[in-house]
N, CA, C and O atoms as CSV, one atom per row, in Angstrom:
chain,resi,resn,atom,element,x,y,z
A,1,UNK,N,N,0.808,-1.190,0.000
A,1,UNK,CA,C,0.000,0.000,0.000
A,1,UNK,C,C,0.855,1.259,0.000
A,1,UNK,O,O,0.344,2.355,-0.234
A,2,UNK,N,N,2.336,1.094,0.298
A,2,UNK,CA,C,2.707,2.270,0.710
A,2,UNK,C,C,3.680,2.561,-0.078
A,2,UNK,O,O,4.427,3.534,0.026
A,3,UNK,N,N,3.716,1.235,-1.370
A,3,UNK,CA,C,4.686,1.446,-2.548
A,3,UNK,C,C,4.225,2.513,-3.756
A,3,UNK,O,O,5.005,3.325,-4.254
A,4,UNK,N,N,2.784,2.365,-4.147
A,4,UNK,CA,C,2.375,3.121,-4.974
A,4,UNK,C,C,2.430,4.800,-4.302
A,4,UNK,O,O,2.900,5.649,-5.059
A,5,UNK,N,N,2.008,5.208,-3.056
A,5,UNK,CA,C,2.382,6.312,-2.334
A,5,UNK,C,C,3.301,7.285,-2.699
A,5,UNK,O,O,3.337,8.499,-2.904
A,6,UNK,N,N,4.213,6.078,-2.708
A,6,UNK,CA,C,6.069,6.732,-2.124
A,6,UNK,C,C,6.374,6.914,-4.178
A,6,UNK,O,O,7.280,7.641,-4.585
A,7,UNK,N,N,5.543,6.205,-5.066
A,7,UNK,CA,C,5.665,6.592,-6.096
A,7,UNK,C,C,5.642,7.277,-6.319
A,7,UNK,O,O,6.572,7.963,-6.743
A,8,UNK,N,N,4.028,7.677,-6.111
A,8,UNK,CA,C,3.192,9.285,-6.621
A,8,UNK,C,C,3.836,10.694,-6.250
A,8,UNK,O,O,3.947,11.753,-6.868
A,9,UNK,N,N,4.297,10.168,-4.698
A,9,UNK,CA,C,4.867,11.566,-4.321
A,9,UNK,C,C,6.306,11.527,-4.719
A,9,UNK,O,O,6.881,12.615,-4.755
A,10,UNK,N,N,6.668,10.950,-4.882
A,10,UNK,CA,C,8.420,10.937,-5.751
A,10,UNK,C,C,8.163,11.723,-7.311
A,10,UNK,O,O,8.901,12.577,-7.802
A,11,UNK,N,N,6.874,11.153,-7.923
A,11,UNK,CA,C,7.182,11.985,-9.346
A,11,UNK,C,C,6.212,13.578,-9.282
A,11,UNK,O,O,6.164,14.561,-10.020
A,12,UNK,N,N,5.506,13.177,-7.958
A,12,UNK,CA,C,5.001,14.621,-7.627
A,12,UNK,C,C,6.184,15.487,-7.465
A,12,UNK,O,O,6.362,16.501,-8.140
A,13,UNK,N,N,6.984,15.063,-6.554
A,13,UNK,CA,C,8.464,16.191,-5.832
A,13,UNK,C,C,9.271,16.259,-7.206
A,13,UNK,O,O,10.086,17.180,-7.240
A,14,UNK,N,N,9.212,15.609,-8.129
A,14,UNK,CA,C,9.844,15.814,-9.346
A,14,UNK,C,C,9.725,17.072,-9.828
A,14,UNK,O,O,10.385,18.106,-9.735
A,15,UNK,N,N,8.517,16.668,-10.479
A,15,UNK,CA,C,7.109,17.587,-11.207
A,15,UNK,C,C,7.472,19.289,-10.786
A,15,UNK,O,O,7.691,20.322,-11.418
A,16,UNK,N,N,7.376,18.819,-9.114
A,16,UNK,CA,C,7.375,20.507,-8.606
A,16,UNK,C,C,8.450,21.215,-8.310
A,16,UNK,O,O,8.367,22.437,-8.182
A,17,UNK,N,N,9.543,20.590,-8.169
A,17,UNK,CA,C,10.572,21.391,-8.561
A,17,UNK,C,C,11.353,21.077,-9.653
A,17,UNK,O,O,12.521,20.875,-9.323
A,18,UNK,N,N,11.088,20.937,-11.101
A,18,UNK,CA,C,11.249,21.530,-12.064
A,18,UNK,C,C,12.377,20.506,-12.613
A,18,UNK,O,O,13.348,20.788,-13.316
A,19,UNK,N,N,12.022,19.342,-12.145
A,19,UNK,CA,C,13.121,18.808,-13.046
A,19,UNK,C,C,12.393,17.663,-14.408
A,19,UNK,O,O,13.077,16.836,-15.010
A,20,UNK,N,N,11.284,17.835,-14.587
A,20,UNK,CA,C,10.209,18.296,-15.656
A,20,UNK,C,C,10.141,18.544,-16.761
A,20,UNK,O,O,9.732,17.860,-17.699
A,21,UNK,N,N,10.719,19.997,-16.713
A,21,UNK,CA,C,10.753,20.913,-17.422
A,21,UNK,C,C,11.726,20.786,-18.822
A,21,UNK,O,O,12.243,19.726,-19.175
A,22,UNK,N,N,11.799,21.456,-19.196
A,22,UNK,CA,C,12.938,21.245,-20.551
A,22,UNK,C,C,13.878,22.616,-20.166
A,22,UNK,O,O,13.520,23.784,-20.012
A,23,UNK,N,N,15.245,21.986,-20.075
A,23,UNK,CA,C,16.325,22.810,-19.520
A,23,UNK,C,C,16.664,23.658,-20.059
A,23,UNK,O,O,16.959,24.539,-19.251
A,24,UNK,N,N,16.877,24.072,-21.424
A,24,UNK,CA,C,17.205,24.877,-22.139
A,24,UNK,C,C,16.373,26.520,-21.650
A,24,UNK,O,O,16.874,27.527,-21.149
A,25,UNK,N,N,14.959,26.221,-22.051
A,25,UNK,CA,C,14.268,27.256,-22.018
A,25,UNK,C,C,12.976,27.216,-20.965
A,25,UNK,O,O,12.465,26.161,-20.588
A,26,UNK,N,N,12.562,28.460,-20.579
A,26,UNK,CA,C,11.365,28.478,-19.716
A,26,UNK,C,C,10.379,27.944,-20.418
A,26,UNK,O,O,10.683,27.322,-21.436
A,27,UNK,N,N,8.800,28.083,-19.982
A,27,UNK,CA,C,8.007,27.792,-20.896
A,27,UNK,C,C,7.666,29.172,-21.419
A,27,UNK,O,O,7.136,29.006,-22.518
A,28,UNK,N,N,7.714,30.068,-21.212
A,28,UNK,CA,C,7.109,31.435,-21.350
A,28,UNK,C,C,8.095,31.512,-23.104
A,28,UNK,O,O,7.532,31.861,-24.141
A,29,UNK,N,N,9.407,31.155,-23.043
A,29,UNK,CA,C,10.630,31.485,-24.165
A,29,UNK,C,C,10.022,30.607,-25.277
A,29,UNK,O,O,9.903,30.601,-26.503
A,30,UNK,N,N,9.708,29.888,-24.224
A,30,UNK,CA,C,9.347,28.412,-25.452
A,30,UNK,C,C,8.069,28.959,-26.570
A,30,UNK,O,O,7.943,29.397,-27.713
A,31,UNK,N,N,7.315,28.620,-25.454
A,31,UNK,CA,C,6.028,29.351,-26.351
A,31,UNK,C,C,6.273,30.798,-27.124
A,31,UNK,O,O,5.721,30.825,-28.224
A,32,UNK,N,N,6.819,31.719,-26.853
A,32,UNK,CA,C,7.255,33.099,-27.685
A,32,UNK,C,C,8.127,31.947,-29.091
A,32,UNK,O,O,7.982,32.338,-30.249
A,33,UNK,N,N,8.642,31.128,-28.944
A,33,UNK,CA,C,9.216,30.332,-30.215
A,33,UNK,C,C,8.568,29.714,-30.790
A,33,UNK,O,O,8.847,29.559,-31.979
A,34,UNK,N,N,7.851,29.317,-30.450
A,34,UNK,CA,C,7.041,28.320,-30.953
A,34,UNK,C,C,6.231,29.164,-31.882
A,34,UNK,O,O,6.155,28.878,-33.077
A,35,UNK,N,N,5.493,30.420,-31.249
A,35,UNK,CA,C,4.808,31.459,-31.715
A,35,UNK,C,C,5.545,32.190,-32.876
A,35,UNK,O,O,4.778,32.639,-33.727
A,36,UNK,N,N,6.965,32.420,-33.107
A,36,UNK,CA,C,7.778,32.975,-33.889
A,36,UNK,C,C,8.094,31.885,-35.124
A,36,UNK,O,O,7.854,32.295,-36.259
A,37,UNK,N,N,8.589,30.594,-34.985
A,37,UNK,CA,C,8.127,29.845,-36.361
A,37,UNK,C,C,7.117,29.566,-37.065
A,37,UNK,O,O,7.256,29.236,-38.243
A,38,UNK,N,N,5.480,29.677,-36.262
A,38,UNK,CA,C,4.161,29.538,-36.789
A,38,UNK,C,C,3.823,30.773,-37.662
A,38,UNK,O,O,2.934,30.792,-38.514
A,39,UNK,N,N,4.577,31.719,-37.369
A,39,UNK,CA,C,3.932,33.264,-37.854
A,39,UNK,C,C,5.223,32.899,-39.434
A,39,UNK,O,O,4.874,32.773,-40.608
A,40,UNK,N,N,6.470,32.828,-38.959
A,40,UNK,CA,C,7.812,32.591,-40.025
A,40,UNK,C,C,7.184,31.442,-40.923
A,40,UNK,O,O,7.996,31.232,-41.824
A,41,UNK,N,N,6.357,30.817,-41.026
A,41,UNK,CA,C,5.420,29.186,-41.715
A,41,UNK,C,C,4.621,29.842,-42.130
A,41,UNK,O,O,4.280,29.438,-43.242
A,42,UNK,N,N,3.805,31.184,-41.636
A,42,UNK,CA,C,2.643,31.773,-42.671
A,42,UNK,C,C,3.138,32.386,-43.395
A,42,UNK,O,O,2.740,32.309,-44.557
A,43,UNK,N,N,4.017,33.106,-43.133
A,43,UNK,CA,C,4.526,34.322,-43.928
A,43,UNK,C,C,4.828,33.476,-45.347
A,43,UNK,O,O,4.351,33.668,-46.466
A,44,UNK,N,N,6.134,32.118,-44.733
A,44,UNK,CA,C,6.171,31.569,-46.313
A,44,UNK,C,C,4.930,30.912,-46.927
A,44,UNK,O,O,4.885,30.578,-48.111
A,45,UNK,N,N,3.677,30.706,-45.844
A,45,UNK,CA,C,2.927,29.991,-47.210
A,45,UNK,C,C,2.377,31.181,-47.823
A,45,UNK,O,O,1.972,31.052,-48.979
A,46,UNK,N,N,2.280,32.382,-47.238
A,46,UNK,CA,C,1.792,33.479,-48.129
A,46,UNK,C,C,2.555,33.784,-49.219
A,46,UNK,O,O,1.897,34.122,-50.204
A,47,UNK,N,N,4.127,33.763,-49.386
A,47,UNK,CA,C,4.368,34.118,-50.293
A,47,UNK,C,C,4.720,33.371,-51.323
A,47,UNK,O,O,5.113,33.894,-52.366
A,48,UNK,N,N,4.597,31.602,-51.117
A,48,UNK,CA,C,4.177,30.704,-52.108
A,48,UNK,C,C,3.209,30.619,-52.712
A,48,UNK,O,O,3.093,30.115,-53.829
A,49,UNK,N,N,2.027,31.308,-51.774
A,49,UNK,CA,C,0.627,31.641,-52.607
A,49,UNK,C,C,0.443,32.319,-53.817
A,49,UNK,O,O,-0.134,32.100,-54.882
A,50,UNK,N,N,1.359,33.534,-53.139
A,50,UNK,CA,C,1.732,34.716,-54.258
A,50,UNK,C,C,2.443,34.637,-55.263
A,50,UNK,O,O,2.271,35.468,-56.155
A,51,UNK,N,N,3.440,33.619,-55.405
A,51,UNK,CA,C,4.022,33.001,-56.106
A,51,UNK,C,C,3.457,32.759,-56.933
A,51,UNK,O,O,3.459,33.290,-58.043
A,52,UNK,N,N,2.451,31.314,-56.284
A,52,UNK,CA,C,1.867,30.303,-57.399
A,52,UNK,C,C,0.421,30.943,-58.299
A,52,UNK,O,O,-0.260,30.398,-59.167
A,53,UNK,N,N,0.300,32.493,-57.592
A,53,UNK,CA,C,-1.515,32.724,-58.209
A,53,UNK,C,C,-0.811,33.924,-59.359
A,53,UNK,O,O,-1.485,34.521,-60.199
A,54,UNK,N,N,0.724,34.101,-59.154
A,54,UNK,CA,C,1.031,35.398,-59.910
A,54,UNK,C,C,0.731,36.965,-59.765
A,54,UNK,O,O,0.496,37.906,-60.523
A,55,UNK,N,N,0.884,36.704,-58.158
A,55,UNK,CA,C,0.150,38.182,-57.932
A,55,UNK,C,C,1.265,39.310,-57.649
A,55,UNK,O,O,0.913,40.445,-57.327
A,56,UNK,N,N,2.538,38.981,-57.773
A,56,UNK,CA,C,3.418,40.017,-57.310
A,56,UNK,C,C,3.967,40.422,-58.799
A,56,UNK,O,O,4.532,39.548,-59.455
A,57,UNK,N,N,3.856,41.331,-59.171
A,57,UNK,CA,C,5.103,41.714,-60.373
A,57,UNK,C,C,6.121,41.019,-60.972
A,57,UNK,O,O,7.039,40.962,-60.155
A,58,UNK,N,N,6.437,40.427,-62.053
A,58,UNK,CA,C,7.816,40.015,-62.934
A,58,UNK,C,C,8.818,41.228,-61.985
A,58,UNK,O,O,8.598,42.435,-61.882
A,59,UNK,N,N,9.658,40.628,-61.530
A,59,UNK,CA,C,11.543,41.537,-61.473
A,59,UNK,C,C,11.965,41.431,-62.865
A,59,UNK,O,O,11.562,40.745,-63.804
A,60,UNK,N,N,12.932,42.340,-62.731
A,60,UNK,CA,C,13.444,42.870,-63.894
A,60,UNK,C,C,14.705,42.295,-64.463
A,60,UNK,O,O,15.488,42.900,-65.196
A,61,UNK,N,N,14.829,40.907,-63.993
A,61,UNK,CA,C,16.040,39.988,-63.797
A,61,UNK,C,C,15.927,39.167,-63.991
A,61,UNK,O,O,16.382,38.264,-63.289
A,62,UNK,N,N,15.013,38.907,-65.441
A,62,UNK,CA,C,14.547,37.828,-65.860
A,62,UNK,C,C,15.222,37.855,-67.029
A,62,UNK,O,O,15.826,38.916,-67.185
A,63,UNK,N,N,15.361,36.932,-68.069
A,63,UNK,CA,C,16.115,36.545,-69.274
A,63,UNK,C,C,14.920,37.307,-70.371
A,63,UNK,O,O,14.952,37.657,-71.551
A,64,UNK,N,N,14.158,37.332,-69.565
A,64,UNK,CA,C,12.901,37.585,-70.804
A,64,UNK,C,C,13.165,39.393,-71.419
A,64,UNK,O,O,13.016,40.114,-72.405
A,65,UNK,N,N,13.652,39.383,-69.996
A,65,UNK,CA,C,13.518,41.739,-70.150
A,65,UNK,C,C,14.829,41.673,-70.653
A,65,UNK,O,O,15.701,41.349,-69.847
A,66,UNK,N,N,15.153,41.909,-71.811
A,66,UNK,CA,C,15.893,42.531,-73.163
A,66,UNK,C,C,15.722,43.458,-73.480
A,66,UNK,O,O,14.584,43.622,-73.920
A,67,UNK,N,N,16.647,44.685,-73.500
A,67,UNK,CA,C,16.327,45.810,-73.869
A,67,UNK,C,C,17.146,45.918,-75.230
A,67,UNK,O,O,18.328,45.675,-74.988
A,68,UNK,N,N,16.926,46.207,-76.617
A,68,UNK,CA,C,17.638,46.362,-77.597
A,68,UNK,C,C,17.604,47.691,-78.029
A,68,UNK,O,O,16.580,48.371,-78.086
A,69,UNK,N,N,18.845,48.093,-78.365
A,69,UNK,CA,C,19.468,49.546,-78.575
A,69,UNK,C,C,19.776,49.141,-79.733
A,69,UNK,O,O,20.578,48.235,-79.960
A,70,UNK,N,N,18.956,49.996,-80.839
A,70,UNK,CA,C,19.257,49.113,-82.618
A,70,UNK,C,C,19.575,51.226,-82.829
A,70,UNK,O,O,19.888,51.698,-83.922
């Protein structure tokens, strides 16, 4: 009876002081990262969108723009 006990509160005393956790970063850092590649993942699917629907302008650094001086 007093094995499962001495379990619970062993991974309880774990739990609460923080050895848990992931060492590197708080959770507060974590999540601000986590939050900073999800936004860096829209941005590129937006501009694969834009890409693929043709909505941004030809650059001028294309093989196609030839200017001939006759």
């Amino acid at each position: 009876m007093k094995k499962p006990f001495l379990v619970l509160m062993s991974l309880l005393s774990l739990g609460l002081s923080g050895c848990l956790d992931t060492p590197g970063y708080s959770t507060k850092q974590r999540v601000a990262q986590i939050g900073n590649a999800q936004e860096y993942n829209l941005q590129e699917m937006a501009d694969d969108i834009d890409t693929a629907l043709l909505l941004r302008p030809a650059s001028h650094m294309t093989d196609w723009n030839v200017v001939h001086t006759y």
